[in-house]
N, C-alpha and C positions, 0 to 999 in steps of 0.2 A: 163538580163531579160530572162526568159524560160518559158513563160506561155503556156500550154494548150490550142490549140485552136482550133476550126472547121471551113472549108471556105463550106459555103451553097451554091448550085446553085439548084433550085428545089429539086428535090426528093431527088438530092445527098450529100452528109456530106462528108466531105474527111479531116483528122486528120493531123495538122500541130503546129508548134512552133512558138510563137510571140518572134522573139528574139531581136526587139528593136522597140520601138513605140515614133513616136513627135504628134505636136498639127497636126500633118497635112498627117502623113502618117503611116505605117509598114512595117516590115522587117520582112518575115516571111521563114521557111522552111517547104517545104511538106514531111511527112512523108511515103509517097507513091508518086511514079513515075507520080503522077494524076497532068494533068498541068490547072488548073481551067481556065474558059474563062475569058475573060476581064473585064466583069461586074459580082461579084459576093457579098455575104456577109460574114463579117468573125465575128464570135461568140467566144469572147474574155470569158472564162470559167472559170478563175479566178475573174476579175473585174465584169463581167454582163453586161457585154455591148455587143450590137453588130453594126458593123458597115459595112452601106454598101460603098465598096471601088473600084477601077477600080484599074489593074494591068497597074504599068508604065513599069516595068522592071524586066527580069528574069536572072538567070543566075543558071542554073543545075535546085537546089532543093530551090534553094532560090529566093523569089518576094518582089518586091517595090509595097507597093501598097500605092494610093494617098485615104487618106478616103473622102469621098463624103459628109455624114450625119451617124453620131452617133444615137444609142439609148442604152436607158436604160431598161435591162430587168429584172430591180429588184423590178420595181412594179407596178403597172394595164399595160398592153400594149396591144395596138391595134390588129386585127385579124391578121393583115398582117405579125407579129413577132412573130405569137403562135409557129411559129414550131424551132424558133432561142431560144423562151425561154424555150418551151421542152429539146430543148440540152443542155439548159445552167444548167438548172436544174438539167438534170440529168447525166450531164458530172463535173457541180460545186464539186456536192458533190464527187466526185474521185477524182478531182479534189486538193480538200483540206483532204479529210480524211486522204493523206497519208505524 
């Protein structure tokens, strides 16, 4: 697995790789040296999901994160997720175009 993905903390978006996902967590690497805090959301840009997850474990560039609660940003979603489905939107379509 090598999906596309963003880890959300407020204002900021920081571009990482989901490189293995269970029912219950992700295996991600950050693509920049950016070490996300503990509580963040990660915007899955292939599937449309985003999830909000807490960091168990880090090691360099790469985080265990435990997911909390899923969403689906693929269709009506609450205010609270406009700006996860913004990205998703407009990171999906890169996402797969290529």
């Amino acid at each position: 697995m090598q999906n596309p993905a963003k880890v959300l903390c407020g204002a900021f978006a920081w571009d990482c790789t989901v490189r293995d996902q269970s029912d219950s967590g992700l295996r991600i690497q950050m693509l920049s040296s950016a070490t996300p805090p503990s509580n963040v959301q990660l915007v899955d840009l292939v599937s449309g999901f985003a999830h909000d997850v807490k960091v168990v474990w880090q090691k360099d560039r790469e985080f265990g994160l435990k997911i909390l609660r899923s969403h689906d940003l693929r269709g009506l979603a609450p205010a609270s997720l406009q700006t996860a489905k913004r990205i998703w939107q407009a990171g999906g379509r890169r996402a797969t175009a290529g």
